[in-house]
C-alpha positions in Angstrom: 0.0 0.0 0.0 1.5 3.2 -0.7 -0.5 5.8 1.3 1.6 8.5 0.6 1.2 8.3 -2.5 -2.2 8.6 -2.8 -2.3 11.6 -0.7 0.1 13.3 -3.3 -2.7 12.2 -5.7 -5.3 13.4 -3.9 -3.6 16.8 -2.7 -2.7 17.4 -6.6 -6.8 16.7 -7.4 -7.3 19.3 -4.8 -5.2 22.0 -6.0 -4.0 21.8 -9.5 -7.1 22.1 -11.9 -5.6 20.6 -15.0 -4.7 17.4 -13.4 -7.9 17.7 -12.0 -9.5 17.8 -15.6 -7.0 15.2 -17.0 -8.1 12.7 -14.2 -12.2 13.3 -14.7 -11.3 12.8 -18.7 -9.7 10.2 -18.2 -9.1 8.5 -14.6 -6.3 5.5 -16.0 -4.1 7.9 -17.8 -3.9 10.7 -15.3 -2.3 8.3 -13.6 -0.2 6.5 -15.6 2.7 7.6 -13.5 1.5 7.6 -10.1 3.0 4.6 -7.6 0.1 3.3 -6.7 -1.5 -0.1 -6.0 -3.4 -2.0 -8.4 -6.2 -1.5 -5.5 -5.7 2.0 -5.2 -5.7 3.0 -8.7 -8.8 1.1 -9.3 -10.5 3.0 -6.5 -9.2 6.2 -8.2 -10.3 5.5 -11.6 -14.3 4.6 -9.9 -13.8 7.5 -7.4 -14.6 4.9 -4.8 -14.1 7.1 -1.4 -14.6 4.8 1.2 -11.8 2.4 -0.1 -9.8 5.0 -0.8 -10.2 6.4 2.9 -9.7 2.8 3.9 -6.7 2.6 1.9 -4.9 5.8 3.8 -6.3 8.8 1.9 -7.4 11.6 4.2 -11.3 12.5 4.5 -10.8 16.0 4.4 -9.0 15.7 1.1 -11.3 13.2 -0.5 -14.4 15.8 0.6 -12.4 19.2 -0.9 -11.9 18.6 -4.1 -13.7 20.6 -6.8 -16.1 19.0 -8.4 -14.9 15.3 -6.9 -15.5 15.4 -3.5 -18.9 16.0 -1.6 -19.6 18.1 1.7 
């Protein structure tokens, strides 16, 4: 599990808009470079929020980001 990582990739949704707009065009390729998990790159590309809370991303990022996260 690389919880770090997804935090960078959840901090980046959060605050850089055209990785923001790469990712909702097109989920598997925004993150073609990331180091994540199988698991966690599936829960990405489904913007599955529980398992990616479960997997070490931090609520208050997954509820932030524009247009991705819910308050």
């Amino acid at each position: 599990m690389s919880r770090y990582e997804t935090n960078v990739v959840l901090y980046r949704l959060k605050k850089d808009a055209a990785f923001r707009a790469r990712f909702r065009a097109d989920p598997r390729q925004a993150l073609a470079d990331a180091d994540l998990t199988d698991e966690e790159r599936e829960a990405f590309a489904r913007w599955d929020a529980r398992t990616l809370n479960d997997l070490g991303g931090m609520l208050h990022l997954l509820i932030s980001i524009p247009g991705l996260g819910s308050h």
